[in-house]
C-alpha positions as CSV (number, residue, x, y, z in Angstrom):
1,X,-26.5,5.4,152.4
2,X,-30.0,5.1,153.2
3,X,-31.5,3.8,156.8
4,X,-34.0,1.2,157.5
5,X,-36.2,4.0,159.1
6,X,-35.8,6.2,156.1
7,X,-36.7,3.4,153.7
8,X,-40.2,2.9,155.8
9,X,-40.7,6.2,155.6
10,X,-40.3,7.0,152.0
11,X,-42.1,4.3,151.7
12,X,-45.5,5.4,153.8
13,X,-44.8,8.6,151.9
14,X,-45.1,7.3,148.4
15,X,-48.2,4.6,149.5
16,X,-49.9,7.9,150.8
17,X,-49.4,10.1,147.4
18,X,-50.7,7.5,145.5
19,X,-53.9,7.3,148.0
20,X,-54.5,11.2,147.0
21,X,-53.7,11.4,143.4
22,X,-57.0,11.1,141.2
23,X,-55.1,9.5,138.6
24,X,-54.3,6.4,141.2
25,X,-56.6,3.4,141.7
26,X,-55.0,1.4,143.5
27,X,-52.1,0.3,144.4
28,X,-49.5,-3.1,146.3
29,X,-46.5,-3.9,147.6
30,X,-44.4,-6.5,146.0
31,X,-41.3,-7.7,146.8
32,X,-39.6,-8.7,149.6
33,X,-41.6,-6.6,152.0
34,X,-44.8,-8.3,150.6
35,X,-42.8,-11.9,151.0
36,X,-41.9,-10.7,154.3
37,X,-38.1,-11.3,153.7
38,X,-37.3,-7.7,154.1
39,X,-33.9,-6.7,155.3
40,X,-31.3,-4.2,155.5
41,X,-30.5,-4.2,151.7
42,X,-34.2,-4.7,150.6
43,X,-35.5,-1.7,148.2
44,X,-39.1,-0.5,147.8
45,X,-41.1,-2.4,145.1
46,X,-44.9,-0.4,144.3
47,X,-47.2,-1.6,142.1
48,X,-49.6,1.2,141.3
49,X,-53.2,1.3,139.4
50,X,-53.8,3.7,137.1
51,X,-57.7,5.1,136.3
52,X,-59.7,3.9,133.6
53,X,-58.7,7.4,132.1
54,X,-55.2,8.0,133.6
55,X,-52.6,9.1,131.5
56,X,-50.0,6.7,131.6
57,X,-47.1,8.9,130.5
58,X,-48.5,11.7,132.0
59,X,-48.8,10.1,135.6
60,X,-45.2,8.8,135.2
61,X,-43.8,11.8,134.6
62,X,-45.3,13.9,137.4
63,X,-44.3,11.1,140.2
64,X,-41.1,11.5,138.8
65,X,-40.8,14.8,139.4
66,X,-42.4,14.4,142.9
67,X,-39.7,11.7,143.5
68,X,-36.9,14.0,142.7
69,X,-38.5,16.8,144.9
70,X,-38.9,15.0,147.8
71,X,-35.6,12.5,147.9
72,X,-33.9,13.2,145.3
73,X,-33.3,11.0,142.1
74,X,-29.6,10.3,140.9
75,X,-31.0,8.1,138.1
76,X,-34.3,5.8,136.5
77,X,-34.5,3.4,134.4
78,X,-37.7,2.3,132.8
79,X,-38.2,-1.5,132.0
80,X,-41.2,-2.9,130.4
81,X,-43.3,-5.9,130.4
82,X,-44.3,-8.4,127.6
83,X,-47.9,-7.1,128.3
84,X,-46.6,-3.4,128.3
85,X,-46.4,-2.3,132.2
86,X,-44.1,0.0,132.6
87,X,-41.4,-0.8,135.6
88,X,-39.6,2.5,136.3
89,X,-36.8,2.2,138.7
90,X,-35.4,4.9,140.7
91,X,-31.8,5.6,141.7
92,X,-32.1,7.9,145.1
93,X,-29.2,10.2,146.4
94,X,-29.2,7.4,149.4
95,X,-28.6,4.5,146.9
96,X,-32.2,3.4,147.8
97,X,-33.6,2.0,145.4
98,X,-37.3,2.9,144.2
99,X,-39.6,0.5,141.7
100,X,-42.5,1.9,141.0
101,X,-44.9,0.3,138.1
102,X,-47.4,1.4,136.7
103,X,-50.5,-0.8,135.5
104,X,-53.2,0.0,133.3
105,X,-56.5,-0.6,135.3
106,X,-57.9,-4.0,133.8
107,X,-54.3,-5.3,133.9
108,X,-53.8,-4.3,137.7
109,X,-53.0,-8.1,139.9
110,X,-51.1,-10.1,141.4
111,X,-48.3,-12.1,139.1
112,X,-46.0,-13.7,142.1
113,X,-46.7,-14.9,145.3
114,X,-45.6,-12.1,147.3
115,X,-48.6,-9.2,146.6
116,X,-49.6,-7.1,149.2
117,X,-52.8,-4.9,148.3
118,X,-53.0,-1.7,149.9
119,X,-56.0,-0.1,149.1
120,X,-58.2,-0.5,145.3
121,X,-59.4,-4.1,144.3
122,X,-57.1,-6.2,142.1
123,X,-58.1,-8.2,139.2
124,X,-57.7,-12.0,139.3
125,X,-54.2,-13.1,140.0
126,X,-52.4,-15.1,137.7
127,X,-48.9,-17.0,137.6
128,X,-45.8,-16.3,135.0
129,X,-45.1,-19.2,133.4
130,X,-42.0,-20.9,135.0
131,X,-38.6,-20.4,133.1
132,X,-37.9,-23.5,130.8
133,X,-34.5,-25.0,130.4
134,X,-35.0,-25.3,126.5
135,X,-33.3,-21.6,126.0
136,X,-31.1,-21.7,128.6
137,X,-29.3,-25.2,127.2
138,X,-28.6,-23.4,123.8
139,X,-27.7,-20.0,125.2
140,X,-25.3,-21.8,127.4
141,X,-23.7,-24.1,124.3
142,X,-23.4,-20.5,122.3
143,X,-21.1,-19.3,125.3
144,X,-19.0,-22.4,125.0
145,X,-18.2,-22.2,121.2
146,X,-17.3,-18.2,122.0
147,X,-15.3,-18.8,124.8
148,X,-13.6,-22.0,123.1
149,X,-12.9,-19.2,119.6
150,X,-11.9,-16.1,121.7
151,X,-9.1,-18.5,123.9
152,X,-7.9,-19.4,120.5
153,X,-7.4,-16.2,119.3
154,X,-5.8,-14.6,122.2
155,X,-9.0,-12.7,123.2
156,X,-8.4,-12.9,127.3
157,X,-11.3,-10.0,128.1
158,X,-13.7,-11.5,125.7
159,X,-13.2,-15.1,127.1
160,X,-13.8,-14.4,130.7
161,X,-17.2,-12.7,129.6
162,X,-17.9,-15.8,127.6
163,X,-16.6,-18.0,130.8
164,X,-19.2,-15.7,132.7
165,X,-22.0,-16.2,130.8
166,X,-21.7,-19.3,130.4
167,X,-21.4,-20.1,134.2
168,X,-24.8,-17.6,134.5
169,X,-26.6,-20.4,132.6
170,X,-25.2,-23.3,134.5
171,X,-26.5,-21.6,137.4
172,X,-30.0,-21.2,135.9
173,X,-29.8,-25.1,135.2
174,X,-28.7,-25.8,138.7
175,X,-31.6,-23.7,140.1
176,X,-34.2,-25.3,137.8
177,X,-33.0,-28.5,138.4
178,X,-33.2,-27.8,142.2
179,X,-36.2,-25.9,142.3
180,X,-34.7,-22.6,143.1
181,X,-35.5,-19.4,141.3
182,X,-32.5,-18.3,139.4
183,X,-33.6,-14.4,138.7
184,X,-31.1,-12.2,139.2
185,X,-29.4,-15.1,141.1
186,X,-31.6,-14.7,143.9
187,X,-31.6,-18.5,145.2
188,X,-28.4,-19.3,144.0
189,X,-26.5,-19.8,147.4
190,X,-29.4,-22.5,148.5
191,X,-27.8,-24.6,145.7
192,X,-26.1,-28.1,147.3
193,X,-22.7,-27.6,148.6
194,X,-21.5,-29.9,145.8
195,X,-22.7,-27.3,142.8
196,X,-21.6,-24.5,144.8
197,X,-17.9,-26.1,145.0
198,X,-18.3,-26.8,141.2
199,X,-18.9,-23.8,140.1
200,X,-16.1,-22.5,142.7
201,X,-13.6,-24.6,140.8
202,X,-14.5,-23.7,137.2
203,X,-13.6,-20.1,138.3
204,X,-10.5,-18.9,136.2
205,X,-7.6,-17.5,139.0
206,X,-6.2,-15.3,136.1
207,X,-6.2,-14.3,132.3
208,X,-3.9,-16.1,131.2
209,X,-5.1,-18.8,128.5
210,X,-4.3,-21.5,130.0
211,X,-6.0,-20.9,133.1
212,X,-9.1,-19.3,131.0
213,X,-9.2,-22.9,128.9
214,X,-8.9,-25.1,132.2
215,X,-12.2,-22.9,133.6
216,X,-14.2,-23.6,129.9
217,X,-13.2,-27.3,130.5
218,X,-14.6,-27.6,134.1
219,X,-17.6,-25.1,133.4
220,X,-18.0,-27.3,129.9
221,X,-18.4,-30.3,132.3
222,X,-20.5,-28.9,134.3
223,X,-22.7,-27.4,131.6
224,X,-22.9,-31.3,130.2
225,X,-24.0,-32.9,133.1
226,X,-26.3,-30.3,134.1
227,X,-28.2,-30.5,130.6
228,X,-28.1,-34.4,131.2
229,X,-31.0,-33.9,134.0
230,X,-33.4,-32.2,132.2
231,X,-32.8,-33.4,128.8
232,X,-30.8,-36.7,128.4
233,X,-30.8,-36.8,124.9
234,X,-30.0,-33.5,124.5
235,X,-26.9,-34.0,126.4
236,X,-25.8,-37.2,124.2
237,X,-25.7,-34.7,121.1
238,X,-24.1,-31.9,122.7
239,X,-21.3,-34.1,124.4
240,X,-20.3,-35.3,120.8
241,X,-20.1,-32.0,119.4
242,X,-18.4,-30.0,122.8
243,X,-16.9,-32.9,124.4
244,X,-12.8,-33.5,124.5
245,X,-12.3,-34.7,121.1
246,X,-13.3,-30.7,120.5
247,X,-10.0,-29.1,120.8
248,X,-9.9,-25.6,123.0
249,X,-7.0,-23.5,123.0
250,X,-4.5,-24.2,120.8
251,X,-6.7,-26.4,118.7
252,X,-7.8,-24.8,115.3
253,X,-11.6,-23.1,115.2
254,X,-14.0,-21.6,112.7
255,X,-16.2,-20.1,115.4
C-alpha cells in the first residue's frame, strides 16, 4: 500500500522527467491535488504537453516503460477523449494509482476548475458542457423495463444489475437536481439526508424476487419523482407507462 510521502515523491519524480524530456512541453496537475482536496486515498492526476513534433505513441510508450522501471506497473488502461487525448492510467505495485495524459500541443488547457500549471503556457481554458438530464431520464426508464422482465423470468443476478443501474441514474438526477457533480459518484454523499434515506430503502436485502420487485417499486418511485423536477411533462408520460397499473413480478411482460 502506498504512503502519502511516497505518493509526493513519485509525484516530484514524474513532474521532473517531464521538465527534461524534449518531447514534453509542458505540463499540470489536475485533480484533487490541483483542487486542493488531496487526501490519503487521492492518486496523482498529470496532464502533460507534448511538442509541436512529439510523437504521441512514441512518448507514451517510453514513459511507460520509465514508469514500470522506476515503481513498477501492475496494470494501464488507456481511455480517450471525444477530442482524442489520450488518458493512460497506471496501476502501481503500491495500488497508487498514476493518470498521466497526454495532449497534443494546440489542445494543451485547462477543462475543470482544478488546473494547476507547472511549467509551459497553456492555451485558453474552456468548460465541458455540464451533463444534461435528457439521457440519463431514458437510460434510467431502460433499466426499469429490464429489471421489471428479468424479475419476471426468474433472472435474480440480471435484476440486481438492472436494480443497480437504475439507482446509478437516480443518483445522477439527485446530483443534477442538487447541483452536485455525479461522476464517478463523487458528490453523492452531499445529497439531503432525505435522498440518501431513499435510496437506502430502495436497496434490495436479498435475491429473492420478491424482495428484488419491492426495490424496483421504491427505486421506480424514486426514478418518477426525480424526473418530475427537471422535466414535468416528461414524468406525466413516463408515470402512465411505468406506474402501478404496470404489473412487475408476476405480471406478464414482452420486454
Amino acid at each position: 500500500m502506498f504512503t502519502v510521502s511516497a505518493r509526493v515523491q513519485i509525484r516530484d519524480e514524474l513532474i521532473a522527467a517531464a521538465r527534461q524530456d524534449v518531447d514534453i512541453a509542458g505540463a499540470a496537475l489536475v485533480g484533487s491535488t490541483a483542487r486542493g482536496t488531496e487526501d490519503r486515498w487521492s492518486d496523482i492526476d498529470l496532464v502533460l504537453q507534448l511538442a509541436e513534433d512529439a510523437n504521441e505513441a512514441a512518448v507514451v510508450a517510453r514513459w511507460t516503460r520509465s514508469l514500470d522501471e522506476k515503481f513498477g506497473v501492475a496494470d494501464t488502461l488507456d481511455v480517450t477523449s471525444r477530442e482524442g487525448v489520450r488518458y493512460r492510467v497506471f496501476l502501481l505495485d503500491s495500488s497508487l494509482q498514476v493518470d498521466v495524459s497526454f495532449w497534443p500541443h494546440d489542445l494543451f488547457r485547462a477543462t475543470e476548475d482544478g488546473f494547476q500549471l507547472v511549467f509551459g503556457q497553456a492555451n485558453e481554458p474552456t468548460s465541458a458542457p455540464k451533463p444534461g438530464s435528457g439521457q440519463v431520464i431514458g437510460m434510467a426508464w431502460l433499466y426499469v423495463l429490464h429489471a421489471r422482465s428479468a424479475i419476471a423470468r426468474g433472472r435474480t443476478w440480471q435484476a440486481v444489475l438492472m436494480l443497480d443501474d437504475l439507482r446509478t441514474q437516480i443518483i445522477a438526477l439527485e446530483c443534477l437536481r442538487h447541483g452536485l457533480n455525479p461522476w464517478h459518484g463523487r458528490e453523492v454523499d452531499k445529497l439531503p439526508e432525505s435522498v440518501l434515506a431513499t435510496l437506502r430503502d430502495g436497496r434490495a436485502t436479498s435475491v429473492g424476487l420478491s424482495e428484488l420487485e419491492r426495490s424496483r417499486q421504491v427505486l421506480l418511485k424514486h426514478y418518477l419523482a426525480a424526473v418530475e423536477h427537471h422535466d414535468a411533462e416528461r414524468a406525466v408520460a413516463l408515470r402512465r407507462a411505468l406506474g402501478p397499473d404496470q404489473r412487475g413480478a408476476g405480471g406478464t411482460t414482452n420486454c
